[in-house]
TIZABA-722735 format. One record per residue (C-alpha): x negated, y, z. Coordinates in nm, 2 decimals, padded with zeros to 4 digits. Example, Ala and Ser with C-alpha at 12.3 -4.5 7.8 and 13.67 -1.06 7.14 Angstrom:
2
       xx       yy       zz
   -01.23   -00.45    00.78
   -01.37   -00.11    00.71
This chain:
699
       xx       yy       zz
    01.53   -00.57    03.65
    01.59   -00.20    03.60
    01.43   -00.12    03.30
    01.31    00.30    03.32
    01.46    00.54    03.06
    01.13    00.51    02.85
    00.90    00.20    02.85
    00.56    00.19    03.04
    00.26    00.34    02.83
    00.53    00.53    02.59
    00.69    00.88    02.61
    00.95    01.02    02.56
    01.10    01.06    02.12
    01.04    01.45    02.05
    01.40    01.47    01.93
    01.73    01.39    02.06
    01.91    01.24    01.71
    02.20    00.99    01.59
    02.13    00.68    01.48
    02.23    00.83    01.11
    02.03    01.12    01.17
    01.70    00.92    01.25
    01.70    00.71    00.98
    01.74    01.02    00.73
    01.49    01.21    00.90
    01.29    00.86    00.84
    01.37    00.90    00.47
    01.35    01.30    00.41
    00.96    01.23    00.60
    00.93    00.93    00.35
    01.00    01.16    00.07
    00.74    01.42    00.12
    00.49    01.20    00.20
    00.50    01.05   -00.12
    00.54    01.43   -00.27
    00.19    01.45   -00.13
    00.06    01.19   -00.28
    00.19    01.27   -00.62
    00.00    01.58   -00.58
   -00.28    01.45   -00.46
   -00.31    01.28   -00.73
   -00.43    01.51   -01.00
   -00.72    01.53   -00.76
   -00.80    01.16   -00.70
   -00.74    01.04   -01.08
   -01.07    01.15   -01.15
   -01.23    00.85   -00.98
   -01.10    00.63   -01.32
   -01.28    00.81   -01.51
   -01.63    00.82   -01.64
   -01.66    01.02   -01.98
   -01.98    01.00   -02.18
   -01.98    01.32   -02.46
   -02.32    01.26   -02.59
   -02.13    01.15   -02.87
   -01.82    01.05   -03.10
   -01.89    00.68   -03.04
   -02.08    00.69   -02.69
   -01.71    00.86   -02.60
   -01.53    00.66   -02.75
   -01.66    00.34   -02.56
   -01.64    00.49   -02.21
   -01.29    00.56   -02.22
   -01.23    00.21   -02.33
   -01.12    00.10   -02.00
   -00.90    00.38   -01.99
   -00.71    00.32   -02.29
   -00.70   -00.05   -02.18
   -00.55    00.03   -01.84
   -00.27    00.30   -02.04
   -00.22    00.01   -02.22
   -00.10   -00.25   -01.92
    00.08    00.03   -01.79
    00.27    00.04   -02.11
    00.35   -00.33   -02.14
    00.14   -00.31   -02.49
    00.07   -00.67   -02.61
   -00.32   -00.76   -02.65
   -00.28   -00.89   -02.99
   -00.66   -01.02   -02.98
   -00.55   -01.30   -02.80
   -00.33   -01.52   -02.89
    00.01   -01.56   -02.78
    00.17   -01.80   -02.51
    00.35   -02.05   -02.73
    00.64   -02.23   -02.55
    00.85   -02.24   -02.83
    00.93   -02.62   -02.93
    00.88   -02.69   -03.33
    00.74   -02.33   -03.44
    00.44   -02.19   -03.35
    00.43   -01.88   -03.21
    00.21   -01.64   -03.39
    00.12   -01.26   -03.47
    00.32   -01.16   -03.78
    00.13   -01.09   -04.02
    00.17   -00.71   -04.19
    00.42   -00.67   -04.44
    00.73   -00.38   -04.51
    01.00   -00.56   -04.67
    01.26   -00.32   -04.86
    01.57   -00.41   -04.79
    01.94   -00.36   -04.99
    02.25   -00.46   -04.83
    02.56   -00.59   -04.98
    02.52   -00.44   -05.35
    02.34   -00.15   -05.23
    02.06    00.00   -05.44
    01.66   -00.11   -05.39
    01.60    00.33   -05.39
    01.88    00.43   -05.20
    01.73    00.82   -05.28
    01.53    01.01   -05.55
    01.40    01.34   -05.65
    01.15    01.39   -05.90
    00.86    01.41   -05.70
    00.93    01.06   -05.48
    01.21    00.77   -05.38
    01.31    00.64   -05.05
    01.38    00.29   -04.92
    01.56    00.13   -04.67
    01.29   -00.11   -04.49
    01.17   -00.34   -04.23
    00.82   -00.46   -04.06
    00.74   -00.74   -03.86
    00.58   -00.60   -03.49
    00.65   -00.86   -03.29
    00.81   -01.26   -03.22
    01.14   -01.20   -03.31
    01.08   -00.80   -03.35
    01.13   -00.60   -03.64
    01.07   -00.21   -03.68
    01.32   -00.04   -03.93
    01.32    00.33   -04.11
    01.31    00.48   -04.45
    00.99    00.46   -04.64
    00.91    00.75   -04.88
    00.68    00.70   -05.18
    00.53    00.94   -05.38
    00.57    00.92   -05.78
    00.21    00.99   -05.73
   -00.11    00.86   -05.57
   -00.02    01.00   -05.20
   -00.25    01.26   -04.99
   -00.20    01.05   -04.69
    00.00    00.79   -04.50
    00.23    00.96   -04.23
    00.44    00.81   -03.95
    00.70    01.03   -03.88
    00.93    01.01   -03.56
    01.24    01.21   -03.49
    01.39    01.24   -03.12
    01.60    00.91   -02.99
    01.88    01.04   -03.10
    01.81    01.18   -03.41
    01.85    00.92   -03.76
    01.53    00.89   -04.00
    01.84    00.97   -04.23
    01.86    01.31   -04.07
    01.51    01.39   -04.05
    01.50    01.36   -04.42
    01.77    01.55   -04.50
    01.98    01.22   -04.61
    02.25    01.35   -04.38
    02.38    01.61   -04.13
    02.23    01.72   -03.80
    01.90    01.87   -03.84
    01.81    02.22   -03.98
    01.64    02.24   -04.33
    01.34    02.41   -04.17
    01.30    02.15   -03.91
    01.28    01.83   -04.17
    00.98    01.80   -04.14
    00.95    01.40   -04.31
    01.11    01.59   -04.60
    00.86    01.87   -04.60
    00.56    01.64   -04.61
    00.73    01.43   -04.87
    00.77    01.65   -05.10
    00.40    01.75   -05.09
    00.27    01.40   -05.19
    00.24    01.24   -04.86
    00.38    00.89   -04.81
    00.61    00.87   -04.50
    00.74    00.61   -04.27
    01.04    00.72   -04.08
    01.10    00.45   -03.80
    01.42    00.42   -03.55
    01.39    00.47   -03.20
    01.64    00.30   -02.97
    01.89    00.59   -02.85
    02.01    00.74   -02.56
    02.43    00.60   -02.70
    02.57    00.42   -02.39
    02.65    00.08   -02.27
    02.94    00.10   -02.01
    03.06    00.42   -02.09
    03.27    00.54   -01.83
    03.16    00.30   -01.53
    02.95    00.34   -01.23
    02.68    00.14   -01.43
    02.67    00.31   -01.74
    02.35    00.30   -01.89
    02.17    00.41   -02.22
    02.04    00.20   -02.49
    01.68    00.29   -02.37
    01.76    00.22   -02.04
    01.93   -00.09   -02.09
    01.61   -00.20   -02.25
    01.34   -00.03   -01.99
    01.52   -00.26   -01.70
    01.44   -00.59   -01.82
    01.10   -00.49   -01.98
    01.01   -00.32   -01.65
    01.02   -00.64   -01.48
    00.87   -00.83   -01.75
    00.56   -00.65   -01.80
    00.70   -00.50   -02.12
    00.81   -00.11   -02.19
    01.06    00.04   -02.41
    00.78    00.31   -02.47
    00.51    00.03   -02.55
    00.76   -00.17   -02.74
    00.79    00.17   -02.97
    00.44    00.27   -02.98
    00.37   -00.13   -03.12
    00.66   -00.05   -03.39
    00.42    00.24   -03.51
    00.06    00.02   -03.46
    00.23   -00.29   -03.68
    00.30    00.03   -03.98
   -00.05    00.14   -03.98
   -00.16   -00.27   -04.00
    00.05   -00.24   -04.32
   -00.08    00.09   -04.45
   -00.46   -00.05   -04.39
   -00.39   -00.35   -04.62
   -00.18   -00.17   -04.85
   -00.26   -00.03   -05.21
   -00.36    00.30   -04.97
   -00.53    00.17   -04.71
   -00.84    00.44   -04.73
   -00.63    00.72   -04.68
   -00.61    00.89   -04.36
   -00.35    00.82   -04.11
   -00.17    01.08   -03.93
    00.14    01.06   -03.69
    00.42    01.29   -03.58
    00.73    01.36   -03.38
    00.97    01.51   -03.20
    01.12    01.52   -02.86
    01.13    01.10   -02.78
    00.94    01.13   -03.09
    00.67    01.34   -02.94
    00.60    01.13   -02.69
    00.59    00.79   -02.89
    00.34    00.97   -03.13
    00.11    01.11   -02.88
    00.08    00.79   -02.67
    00.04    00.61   -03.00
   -00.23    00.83   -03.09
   -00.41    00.75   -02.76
   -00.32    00.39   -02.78
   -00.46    00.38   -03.14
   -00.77    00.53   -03.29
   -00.67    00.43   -03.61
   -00.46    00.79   -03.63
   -00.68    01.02   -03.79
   -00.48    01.33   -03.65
   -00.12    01.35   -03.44
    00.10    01.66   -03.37
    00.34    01.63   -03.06
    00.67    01.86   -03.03
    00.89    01.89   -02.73
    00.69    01.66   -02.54
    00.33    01.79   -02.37
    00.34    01.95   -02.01
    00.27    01.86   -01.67
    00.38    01.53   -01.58
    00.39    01.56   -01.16
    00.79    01.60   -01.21
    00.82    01.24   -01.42
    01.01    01.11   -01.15
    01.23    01.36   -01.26
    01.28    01.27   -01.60
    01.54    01.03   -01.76
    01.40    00.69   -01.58
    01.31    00.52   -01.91
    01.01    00.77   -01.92
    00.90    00.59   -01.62
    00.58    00.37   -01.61
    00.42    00.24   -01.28
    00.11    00.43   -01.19
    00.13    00.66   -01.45
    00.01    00.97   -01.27
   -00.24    00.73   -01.06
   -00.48    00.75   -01.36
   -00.30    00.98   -01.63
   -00.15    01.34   -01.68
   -00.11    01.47   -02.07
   -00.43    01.61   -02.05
   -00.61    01.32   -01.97
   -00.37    01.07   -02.21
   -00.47    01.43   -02.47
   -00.86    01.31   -02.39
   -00.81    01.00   -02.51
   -00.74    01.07   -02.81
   -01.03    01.29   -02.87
   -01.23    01.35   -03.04
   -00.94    01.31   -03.31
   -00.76    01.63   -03.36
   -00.42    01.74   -03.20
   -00.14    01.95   -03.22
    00.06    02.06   -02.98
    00.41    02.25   -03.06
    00.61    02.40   -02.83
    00.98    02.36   -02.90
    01.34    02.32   -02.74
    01.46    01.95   -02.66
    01.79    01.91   -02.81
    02.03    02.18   -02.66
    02.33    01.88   -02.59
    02.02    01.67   -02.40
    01.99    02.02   -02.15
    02.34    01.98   -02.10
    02.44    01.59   -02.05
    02.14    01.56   -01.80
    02.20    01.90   -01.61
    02.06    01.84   -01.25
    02.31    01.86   -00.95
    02.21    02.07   -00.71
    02.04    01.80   -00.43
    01.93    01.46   -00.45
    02.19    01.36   -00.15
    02.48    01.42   -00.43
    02.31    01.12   -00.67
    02.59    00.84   -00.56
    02.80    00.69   -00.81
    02.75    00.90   -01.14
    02.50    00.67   -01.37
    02.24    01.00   -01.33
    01.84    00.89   -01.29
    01.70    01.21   -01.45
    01.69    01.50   -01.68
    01.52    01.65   -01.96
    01.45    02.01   -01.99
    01.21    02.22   -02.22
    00.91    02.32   -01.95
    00.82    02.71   -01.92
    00.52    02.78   -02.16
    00.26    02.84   -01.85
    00.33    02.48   -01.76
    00.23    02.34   -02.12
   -00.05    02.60   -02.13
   -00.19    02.52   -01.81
   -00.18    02.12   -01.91
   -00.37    02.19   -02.25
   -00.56    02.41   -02.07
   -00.69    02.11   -01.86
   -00.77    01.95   -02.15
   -01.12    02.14   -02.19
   -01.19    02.10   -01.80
   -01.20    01.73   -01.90
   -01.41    01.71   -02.18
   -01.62    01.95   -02.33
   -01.48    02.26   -02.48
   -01.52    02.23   -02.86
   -01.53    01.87   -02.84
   -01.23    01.81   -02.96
   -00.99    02.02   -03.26
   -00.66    02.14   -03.12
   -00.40    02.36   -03.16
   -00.12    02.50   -02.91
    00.15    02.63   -03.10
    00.45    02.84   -03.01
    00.73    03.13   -03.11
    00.67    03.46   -03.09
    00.60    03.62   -02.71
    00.55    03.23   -02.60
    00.87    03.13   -02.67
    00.96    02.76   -02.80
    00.97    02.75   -03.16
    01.20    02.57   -03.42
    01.05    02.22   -03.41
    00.84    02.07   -03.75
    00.76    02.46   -03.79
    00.55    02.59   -04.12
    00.29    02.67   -03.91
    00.29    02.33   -03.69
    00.28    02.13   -04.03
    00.06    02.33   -04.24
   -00.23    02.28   -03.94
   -00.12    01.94   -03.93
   -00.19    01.84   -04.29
   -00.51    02.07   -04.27
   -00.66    01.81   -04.06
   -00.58    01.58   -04.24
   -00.80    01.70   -04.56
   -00.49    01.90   -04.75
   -00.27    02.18   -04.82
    00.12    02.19   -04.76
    00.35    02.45   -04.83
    00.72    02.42   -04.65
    00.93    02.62   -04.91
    01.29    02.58   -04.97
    01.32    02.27   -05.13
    01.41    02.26   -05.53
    01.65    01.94   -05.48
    01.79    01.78   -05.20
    01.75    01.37   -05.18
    02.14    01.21   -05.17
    02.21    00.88   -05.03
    02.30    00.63   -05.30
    02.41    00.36   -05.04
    02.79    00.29   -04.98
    02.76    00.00   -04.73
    02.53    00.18   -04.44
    02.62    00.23   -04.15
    02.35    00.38   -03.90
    02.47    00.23   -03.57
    02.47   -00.11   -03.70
    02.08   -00.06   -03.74
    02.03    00.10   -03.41
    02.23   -00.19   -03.22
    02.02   -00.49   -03.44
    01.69   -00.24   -03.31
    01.85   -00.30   -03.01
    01.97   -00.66   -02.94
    01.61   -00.75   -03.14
    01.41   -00.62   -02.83
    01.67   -00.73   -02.60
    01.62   -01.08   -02.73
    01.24   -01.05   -02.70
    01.29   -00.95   -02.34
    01.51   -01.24   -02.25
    01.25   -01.52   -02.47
    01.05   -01.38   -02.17
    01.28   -01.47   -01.88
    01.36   -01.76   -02.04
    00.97   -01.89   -02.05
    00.88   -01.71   -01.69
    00.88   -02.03   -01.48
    00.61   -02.18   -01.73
    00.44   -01.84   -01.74
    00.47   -01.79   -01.35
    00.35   -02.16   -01.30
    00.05   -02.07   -01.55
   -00.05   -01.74   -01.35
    00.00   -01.88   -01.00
    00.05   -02.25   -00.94
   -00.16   -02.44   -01.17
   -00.46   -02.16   -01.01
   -00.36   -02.25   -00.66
   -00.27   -02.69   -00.71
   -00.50   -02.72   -01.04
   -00.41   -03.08   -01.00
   -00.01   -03.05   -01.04
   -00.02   -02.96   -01.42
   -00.14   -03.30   -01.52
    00.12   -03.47   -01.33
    00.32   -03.69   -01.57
    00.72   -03.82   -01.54
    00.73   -04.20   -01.40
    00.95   -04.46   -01.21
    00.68   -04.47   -00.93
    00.85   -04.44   -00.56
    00.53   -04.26   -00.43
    00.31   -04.03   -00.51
   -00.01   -03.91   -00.32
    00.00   -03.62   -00.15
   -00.22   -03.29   -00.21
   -00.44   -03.16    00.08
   -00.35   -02.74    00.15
   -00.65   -02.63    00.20
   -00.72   -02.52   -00.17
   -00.37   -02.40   -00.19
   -00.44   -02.22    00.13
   -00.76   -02.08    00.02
   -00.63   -01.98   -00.35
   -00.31   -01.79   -00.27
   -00.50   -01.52   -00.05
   -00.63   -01.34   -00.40
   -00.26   -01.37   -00.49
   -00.14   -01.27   -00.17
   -00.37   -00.97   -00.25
   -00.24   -00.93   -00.60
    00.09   -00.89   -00.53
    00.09   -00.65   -00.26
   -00.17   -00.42   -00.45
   -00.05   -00.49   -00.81
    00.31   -00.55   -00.76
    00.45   -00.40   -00.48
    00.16   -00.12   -00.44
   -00.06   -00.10   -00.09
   -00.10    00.24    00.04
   -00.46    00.33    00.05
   -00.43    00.51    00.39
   -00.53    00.41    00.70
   -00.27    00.31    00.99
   -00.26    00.61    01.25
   -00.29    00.52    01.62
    00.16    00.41    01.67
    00.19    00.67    01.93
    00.54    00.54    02.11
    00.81    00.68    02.14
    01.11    00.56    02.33
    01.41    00.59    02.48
    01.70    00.38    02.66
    01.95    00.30    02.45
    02.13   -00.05    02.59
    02.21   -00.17    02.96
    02.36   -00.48    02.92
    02.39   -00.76    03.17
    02.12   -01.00    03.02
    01.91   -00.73    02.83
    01.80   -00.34    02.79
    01.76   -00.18    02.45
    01.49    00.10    02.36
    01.52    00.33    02.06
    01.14    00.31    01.94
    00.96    00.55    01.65
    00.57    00.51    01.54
    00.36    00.66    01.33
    00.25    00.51    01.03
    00.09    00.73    00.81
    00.07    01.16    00.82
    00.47    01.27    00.77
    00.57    00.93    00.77
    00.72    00.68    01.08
    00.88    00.33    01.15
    01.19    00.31    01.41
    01.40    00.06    01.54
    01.60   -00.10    01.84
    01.41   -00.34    02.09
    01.62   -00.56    02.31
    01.41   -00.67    02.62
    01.54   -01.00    02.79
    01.58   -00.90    03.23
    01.50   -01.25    03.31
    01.14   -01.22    03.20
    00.91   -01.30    03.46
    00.53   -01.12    03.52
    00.30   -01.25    03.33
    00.53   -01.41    03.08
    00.49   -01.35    02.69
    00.80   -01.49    02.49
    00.87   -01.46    02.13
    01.04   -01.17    01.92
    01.23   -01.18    01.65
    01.24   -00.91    01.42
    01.64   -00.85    01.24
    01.66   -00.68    00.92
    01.98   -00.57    00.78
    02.09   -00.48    00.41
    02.17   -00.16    00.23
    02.33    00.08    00.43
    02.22   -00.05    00.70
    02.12    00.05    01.09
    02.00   -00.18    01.35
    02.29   -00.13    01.55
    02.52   -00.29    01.30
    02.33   -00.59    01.39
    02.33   -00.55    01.80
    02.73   -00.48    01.83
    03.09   -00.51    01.60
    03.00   -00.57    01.26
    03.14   -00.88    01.16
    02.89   -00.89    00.83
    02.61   -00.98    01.07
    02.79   -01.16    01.37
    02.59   -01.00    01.65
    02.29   -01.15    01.53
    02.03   -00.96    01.78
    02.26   -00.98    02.04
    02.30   -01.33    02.07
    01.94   -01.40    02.05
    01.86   -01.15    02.32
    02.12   -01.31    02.52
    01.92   -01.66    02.44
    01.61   -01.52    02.60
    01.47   -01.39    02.32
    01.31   -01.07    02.24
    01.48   -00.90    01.93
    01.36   -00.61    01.76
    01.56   -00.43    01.47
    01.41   -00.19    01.24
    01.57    00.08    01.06
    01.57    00.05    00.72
    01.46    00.31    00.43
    01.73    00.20    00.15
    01.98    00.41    00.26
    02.15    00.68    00.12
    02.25    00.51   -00.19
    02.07    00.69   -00.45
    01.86    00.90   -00.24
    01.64    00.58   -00.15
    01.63    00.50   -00.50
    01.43    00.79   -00.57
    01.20    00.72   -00.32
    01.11    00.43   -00.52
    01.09    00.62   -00.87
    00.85    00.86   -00.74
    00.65    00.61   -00.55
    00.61    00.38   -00.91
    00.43    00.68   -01.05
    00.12    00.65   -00.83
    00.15    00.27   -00.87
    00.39    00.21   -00.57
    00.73    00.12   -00.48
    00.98    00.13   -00.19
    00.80   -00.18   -00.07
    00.49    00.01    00.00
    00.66    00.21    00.24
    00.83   -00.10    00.43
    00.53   -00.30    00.44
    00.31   -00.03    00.58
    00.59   -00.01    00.84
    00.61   -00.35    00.92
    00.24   -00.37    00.97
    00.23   -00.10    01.25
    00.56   -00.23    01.39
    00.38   -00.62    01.37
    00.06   -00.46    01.59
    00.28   -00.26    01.82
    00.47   -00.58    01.92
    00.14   -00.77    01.94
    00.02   -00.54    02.23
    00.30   -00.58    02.43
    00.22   -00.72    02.77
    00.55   -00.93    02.72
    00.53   -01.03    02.38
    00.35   -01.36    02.24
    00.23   -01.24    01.95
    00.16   -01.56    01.77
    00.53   -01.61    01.77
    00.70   -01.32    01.57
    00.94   -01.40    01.36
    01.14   -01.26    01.08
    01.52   -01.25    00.98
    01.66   -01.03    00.74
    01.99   -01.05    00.58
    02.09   -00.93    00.20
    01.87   -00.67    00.14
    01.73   -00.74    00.45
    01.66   -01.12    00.35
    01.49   -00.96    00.00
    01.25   -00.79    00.28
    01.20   -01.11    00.46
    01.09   -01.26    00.13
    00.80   -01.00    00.04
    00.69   -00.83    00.38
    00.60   -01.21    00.56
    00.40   -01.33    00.20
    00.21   -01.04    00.26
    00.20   -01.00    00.60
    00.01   -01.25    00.82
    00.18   -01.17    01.16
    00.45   -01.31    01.07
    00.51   -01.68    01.24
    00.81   -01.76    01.01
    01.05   -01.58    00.79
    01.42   -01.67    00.72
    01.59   -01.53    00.42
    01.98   -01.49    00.38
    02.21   -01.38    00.13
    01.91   -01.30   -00.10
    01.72   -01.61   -00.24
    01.79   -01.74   -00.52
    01.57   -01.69   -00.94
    01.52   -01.35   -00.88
    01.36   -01.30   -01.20
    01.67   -01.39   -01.37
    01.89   -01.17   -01.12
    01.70   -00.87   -01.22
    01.70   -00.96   -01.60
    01.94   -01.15   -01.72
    02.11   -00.93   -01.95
    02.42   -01.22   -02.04
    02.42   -01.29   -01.61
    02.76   -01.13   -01.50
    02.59   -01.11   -01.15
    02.27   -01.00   -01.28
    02.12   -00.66   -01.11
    02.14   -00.52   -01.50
    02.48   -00.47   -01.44
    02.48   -00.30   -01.13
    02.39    00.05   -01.00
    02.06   -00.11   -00.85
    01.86    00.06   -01.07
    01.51    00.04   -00.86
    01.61   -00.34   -00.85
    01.28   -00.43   -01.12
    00.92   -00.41   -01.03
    00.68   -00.41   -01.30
    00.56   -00.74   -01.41
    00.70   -00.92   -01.11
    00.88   -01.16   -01.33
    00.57   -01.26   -01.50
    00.35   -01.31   -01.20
């Protein structure tokens, strides 16, 4: 047959581009969709919440279910329940408080004193297998108040107390509060030093930690913020436990302490530097700052009104001058290949932090909550742990500090320390807990899915028996459509919007002897399309409906690589369209190396991921083929190849239309590919840095 330059009931494509062209067109459109929907939603993330200000307590109880949600998205351990014990011999329990001082290899019990308090070295059980570390400082005196105090990643508790070098006497602010009769905790944060230095998968510490939590479940952020909840257990069975409780920080700091303070209404009152302001650009920042659905529920101001109606304090200072500088931003996202870059940090303009806290009182009720915005003179960032920041900090706390210069400096007595010893044993601690998890996801999958789905399977026991009954399918069939459901809305992340009418578009491409080939695009969603290459068989007769098969290809990917000449994929399309068969082949969104990575990253801060975006297209591709005169919709099939075959793993178990899916070059434990940190060919040792997807390798 003559096939026509555009196919019956289609029209025309309203541009004339390359194949390269159209998919980046597909991909710039991708991008500001999901813009949109980042900005819509400071709008729809009122819908979560239901505030009740008739009182402290009547409050406090309706954003329960906020603070619960914050919580999952952090990866925060419920510690009222107990934990899954797989271990063989021990049982696995929640440590019980305690802070352990610790002196190393001859080195003194006080490794500082002045006359008004000493300092130790110490430890506290958090977690299995997890320790937090710092410097303790204890008044000679009864204290004023138990304070956590937390300096920027890459700043030592050592510094912050003036032990060592790197941070201004005016900005010590552990020091300051010290040496005013307050009792002060001084934990370390994992830092931003880096693994691979030098290579196209150079990563830092916090980053090498956020990838395998991510995928777990588990957060470097919420793995932090539990460091500071496991202290305050200890200060509320300690000598001390009816003082008040107040946290602080700096930077990385900042944030741990003001999610802490939300997380935990234990804090009597926390003050946040270099941290508050809008949060729409977090796709922006370094990409261990990133937690799924984030902006789905939560800006500052609303994590801010959790924490009411506890006081706040909000200081704005610089980040770290060298931080401005090691993550300056290139100047497009097409330029992000090779170079290890996945965001930046830079201080925000005043407006923006003033328009956030600002917000705050649009939220809840102005006066219902004590807080402070503080800043230089003219609006200008201040020096961070200022006078004036500290002084209203320890106001709310009931007492009086004065930030003088000090009388005598503290001096390290130890001989034997050595800072980055600490901070890689803070390190390979969580790393460990991380990979106790991959190493017990089977039996925790199995748990969450299998036993749900084939209740009958977990009782099964090991014998010589040559036959076994059989299960019926019906309950399996019946059980995995909530899971079905759960992992496309939970995991991968469904886009709310309807499907728009697909609109074709197409145009003749192929004139072969056995089959023609249309270019097709439909809409999906507003701003957003799906395109690919249809090969239509000439032997079809009227009438006749015959089967499709849909090709995928991998990363880098366009549907003619799979239609003609690249050996990776042997013609795959063509020689089933030369079978008789009707072959479509999609373009593909991960393209672009890095560009399609950040699709991703701002898609996990409403709750989605590149995935959403695929699936959606694959269901308006799925009905399009369906209403084809030619096409026997029954019999649609799937074959992707690499990332491709990763596609034709997650679109068909979500996707009903598909008849059958075949996989290649991608199955295999994918849990352990993403995770395994000791893997040589795991993905945390590639540049595939959008390869984990929160809690997949739990569920």
């Amino acid at each position: 047959q003559n096939m026509a330059a555009v196919l019956p009931e289609t029209k025309a494509p309203d541009w004339n581009l390359s194949p390269g062209d159209l998919a980046t067109k597909m991909i710039n459109d991708a991008h500001q969709y999901i813009d949109h929907k980042m900005e819509q939603s400071k709008v729809d993330r009122s819908k979560f919440w239901h505030r009740n200000l008739t009182s402290a307590s009547a409050y406090e109880s309706s954003v329960e279910p906020n603070r619960k949600s914050f919580m999952k998205c952090l990866g925060i351990e419920d510690k009222s329940k107990p934990p899954a014990n797989y271990d063989v011999g021990l049982p696995d329990k929640n440590p019980q408080p305690s802070m352990e001082k610790i002196a190393i290899n001859g080195d003194p019990e006080i490794i500082a004193e002045t006359s008004t308090y000493r300092v130790y070295q110490v430890r506290w059980p958090v977690l299995n297998r997890v320790w937090g570390e710092g410097l303790l400082i204890q008044p000679k005196s009864k204290p004023l108040a138990n304070i956590i105090a937390l300096p920027d990643a890459d700043q030592t508790p050592e510094q912050l107390l003036g032990l060592s070098p790197g941070i201004p006497a005016t900005s010590q602010f552990a020091r300051h509060l010290a040496e005013n009769g307050y009792q002060v905790l001084i934990p370390v944060l994992i830092s931003r030093s880096t693994l691979q230095s030098g290579t196209p998968t150079e990563q830092s510490y916090r980053e090498w930690i956020y990838r395998q939590a991510f995928h777990m479940g588990r957060h470097i952020i919420g793995y932090e913020i539990e460091k500071v909840s496991a202290a305050i257990d200890w200060f509320k069975q300690s000598a001390f436990k009816d003082l008040k409780i107040g946290v602080a920080g700096y930077c990385e700091g900042g944030l741990i302490a003001f999610y802490s303070a939300a997380v935990d209404k234990r804090i009597d009152a926390v003050l946040v530097s270099g941290y508050f302001t809008s949060r729409q650009n977090v796709w922006d920042e370094p990409i261990y700052r990133n937690v799924f659905g984030l902006l789905r529920e939560f800006g500052d101001a609303e994590i801010a009104s959790m924490i009411a109606p506890r006081p706040l304090i909000i200081e704005y200072s610089s980040i770290p001058e060298e931080l401005e500088k090691s993550t300056a931003k290139p100047s497009g996202l097409d330029e992000f290949t090779y170079t290890g870059y996945k965001g930046s940090l830079r201080t925000p303009a005043f407006k923006d932090v003033q328009d956030e806290f600002d917000r705050i009182d649009q939220l809840i009720r102005k006066g219902f909550q004590t807080k402070f915005l503080i800043s230089g003179e003219q609006n200008k960032p201040i020096a961070f742990g200022s006078e004036k920041a500290i002084e209203k900090f320890t106001n709310l706390l009931g007492h009086k500090t004065t930030t003088s210069s000090p009388k005598e400096m503290p001096v390290d007595n130890r001989k034997s320390f050595n800072a980055e010893d600490r901070q890689i044993r803070q390190v390979k601690e969580l790393e460990d807990h991380v990979q106790w998890l991959l190493r017990v996801s089977d039996m925790e999958r199995n748990n969450f899915f299998l036993y749900k789905v084939l209740p009958g399977i977990k009782d099964r026991v090991w014998s010589t028996k040559s036959y076994h009954p059989y299960y019926s399918p019906d309950h399996f069939i019946e059980e995995a459509k909530k899971y079905r459901k759960i992992f496309n809305e939970e995991i991968l992340g469904k886009f709310e919007d309807s499907l728009l009418p697909p609109n074709p578009r197409t145009r003749k491409v192929y004139d072969k002897e056995r089959w023609t080939g249309y270019e097709v695009a439909l809409d999906v969603y507003p701003n957003f399309f799906a395109a690919g290459i249809l090969l239509i068989p000439k032997d079809l007769k009227q009438d006749e409906r015959r089967p499709v098969v849909v090709c995928q290809v991998g990363r880098h990917g366009l549907p003619q690589d799979a239609i003609e000449g690249n050996t990776s994929y042997n013609d795959i399309a063509t020689k089933l369209a030369d079978q008789g068969f009707i072959v479509y082949c999609p373009y593909v969104l991960y393209r672009g190396e890095d560009r399609y990575r950040w699709l991703d990253r701002k898609a996990n801060t409403v709750g989605k991921t590149l995935f959403s975006f695929i699936i959606s297209q694959h269901e308006q591709t799925l009905r399009w083929l369906g209403s084809l005169p030619f096409v026997d919709k029954k019999r649609i099939a799937f074959y992707g190849k690499s990332y491709g075959g990763e596609t034709a793993m997650r679109v068909p178990s979500v996707l009903e239309g598909y008849c059958l899916s075949i996989c290649s070059g991608d199955f295999g434990d994918w849990t352990r590919k993403v995770v395994d940190a000791h893997f040589y060919n795991s993905f945390m040792n590639t540049i595939e840095w959008e390869m984990p997807y929160f809690n997949m390798g739990s569920t």
